[in-house]
C-alpha positions in Angstrom: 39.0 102.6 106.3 41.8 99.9 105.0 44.4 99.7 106.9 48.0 101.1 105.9 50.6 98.9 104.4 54.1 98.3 106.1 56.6 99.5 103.2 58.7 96.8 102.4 62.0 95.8 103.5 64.6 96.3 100.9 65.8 92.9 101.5 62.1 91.1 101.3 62.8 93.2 98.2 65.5 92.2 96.7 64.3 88.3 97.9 61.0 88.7 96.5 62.6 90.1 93.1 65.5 87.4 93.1 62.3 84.9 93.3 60.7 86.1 90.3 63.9 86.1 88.0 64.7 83.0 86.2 67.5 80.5 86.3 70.8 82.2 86.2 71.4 80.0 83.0 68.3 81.1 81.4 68.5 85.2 83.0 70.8 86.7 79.9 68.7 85.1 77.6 65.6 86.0 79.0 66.7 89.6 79.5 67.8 90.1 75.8 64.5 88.7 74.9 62.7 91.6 76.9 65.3 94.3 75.3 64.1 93.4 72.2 60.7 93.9 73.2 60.5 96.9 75.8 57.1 97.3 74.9 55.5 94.4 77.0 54.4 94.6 80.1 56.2 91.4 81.1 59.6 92.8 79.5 59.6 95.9 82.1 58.3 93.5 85.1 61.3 91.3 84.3 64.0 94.6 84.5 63.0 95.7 87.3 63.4 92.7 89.1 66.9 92.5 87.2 67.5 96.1 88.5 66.6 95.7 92.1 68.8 92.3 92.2 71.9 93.5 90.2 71.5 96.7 92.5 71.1 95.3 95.8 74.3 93.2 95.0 76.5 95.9 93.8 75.0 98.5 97.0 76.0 95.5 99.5 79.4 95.2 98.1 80.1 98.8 98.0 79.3 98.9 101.3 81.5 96.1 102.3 84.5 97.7 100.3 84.1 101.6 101.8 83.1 101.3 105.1 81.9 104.7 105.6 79.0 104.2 103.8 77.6 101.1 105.7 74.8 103.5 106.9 74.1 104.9 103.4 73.1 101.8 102.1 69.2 102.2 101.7 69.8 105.7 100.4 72.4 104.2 97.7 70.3 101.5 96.6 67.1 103.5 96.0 69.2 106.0 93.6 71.0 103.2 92.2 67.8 101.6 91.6 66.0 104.7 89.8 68.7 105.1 87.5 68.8 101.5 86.7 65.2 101.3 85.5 65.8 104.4 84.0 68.4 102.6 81.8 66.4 99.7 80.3 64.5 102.1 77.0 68.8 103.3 76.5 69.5 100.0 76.3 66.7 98.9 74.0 67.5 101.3 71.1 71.2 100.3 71.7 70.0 96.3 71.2 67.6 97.4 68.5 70.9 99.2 66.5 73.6 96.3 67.9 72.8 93.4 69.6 73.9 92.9 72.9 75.3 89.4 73.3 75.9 89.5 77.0 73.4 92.1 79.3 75.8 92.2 82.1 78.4 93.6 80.3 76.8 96.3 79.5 74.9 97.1 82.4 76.8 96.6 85.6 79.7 99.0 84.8 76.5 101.2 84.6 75.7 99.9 88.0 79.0 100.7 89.6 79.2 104.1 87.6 75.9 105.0 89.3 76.7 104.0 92.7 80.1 106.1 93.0 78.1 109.1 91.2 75.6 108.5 94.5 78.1 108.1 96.8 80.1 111.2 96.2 77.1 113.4 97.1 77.0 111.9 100.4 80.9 112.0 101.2 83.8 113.2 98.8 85.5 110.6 97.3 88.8 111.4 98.8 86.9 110.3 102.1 85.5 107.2 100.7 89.2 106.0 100.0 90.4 106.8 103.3 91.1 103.6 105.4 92.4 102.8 108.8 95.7 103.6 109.9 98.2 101.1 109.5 99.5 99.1 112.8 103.6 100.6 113.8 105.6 97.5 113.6 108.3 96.6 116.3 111.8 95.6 115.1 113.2 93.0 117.2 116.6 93.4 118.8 118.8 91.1 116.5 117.5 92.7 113.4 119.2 95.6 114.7 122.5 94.7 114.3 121.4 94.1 110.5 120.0 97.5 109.9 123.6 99.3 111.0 125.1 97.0 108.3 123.4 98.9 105.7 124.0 102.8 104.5 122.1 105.4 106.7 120.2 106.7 104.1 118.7 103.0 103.6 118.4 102.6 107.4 116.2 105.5 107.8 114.0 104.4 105.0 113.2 101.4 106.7 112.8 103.1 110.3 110.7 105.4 108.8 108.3 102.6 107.1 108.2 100.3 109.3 108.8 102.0 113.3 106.9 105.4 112.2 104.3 104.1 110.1 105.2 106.5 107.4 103.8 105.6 103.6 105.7 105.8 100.8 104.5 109.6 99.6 105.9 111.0 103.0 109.1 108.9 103.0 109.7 110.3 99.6 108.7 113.7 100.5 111.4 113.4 103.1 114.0 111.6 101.1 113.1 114.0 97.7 112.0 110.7 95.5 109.1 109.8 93.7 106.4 106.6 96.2 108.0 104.3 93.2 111.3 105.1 93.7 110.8 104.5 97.7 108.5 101.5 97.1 111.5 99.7 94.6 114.1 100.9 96.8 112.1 99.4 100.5 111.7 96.2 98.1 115.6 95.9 97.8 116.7 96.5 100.8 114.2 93.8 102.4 116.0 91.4 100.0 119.0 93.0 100.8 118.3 92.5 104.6 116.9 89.2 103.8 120.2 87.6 102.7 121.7 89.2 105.4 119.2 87.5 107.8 120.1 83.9 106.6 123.6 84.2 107.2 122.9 85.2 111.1 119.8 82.9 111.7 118.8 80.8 108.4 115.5 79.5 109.9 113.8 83.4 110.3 112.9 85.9 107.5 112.3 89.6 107.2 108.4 88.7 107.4 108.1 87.2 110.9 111.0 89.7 112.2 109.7 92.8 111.6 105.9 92.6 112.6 102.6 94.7 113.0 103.0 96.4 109.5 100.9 95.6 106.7 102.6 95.6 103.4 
């Protein structure tokens, strides 16, 4: 009785498939070459190889981009994969009617296509652009005095961004404006505050006064 296998890792994978591709010089060329003849046993050896790296790169910085699917990344890749060698006949006829100049072009928008088609059957895609709360910022004391310089209405804009943590589609919900108007308005009033700032201390700026909040 043999002895059963250990699957593969999907990196040794992706490693082992990166190994058997060539050049990066020479990979379009060579990848053309095998659309032109999908036939060949050699020509479907060499796509998958293309597939599993181009996959395994795009899957890795998905990942990195949307957090929340850093545990989904073998399940990603393997559907991303399938529908990547899937791809290569499509792409044939299409080289056999057109020629395709550069492969990448028209096969990692595919890729990326693929992946968010995956992903939003494992989490909705109003989750996947969900990100961390932004940090409340402290206003330091002689940037008060600034602030009651300018109308209310501005005043409360900027307390409301900056002390509250409030985005731009709340502010304008409370303030009945579009997130553009708010967003060009915020912008005017920092320069606004800024020139402001210069004339009271010349060597600090907005930036390093009001801190915490990412713009």
């Amino acid at each position: 009785m043999e002895p059963k296998k250990k699957p593969i890792g999907i990196g040794a994978l992706y490693r082992t498939a990166l190994r058997e591709l060539p050049s990066y010089r020479e990979r379009n060329a060579r990848v053309i070459q095998a659309l032109a003849n999908p036939t060949q046993a050699t020509s479907r050896a060499l796509w998958n190889n293309y597939a599993i790296v181009t996959s395994y790169r795009a899957a890795r910085r998905f990942v990195q981009r949307y957090e929340i699917h850093r545990q989904n990344f073998k399940d990603l890749f393997s559907a991303t994969l399938a529908r990547s060698i899937e791809l290569f006949p499509v792409l044939a006829r299409r080289h056999a009617r057109e020629p395709i100049q550069h492969v990448s072009g028209a096969y990692f928008p595919y890729v990326v296509n693929a992946l968010k088609v995956e992903a939003r059957k494992l989490k909705p895609y109003r989750q996947m652009k969900e990100r961390a709360p932004k940090k409340v910022g402290v206003i330091e004391d002689h940037v008060h005095g600034v602030l009651e310089e300018i109308p209310l209405r501005k005043r409360l804009m900027v307390e409301a961004y900056y002390l509250h943590g409030l985005n731009t589609t709340e502010i304008g919900r409370l303030m009945d404006m579009t997130p553009g108007s708010v967003h060009t308005t915020l912008w005017r009033i920092r320069k606004e505050l800024r020139k402001k700032m210069r004339v009271i201390e010349p060597r600090k700026t907005l930036r390093r006064t009001i801190r915490g909040r990412r713009r």
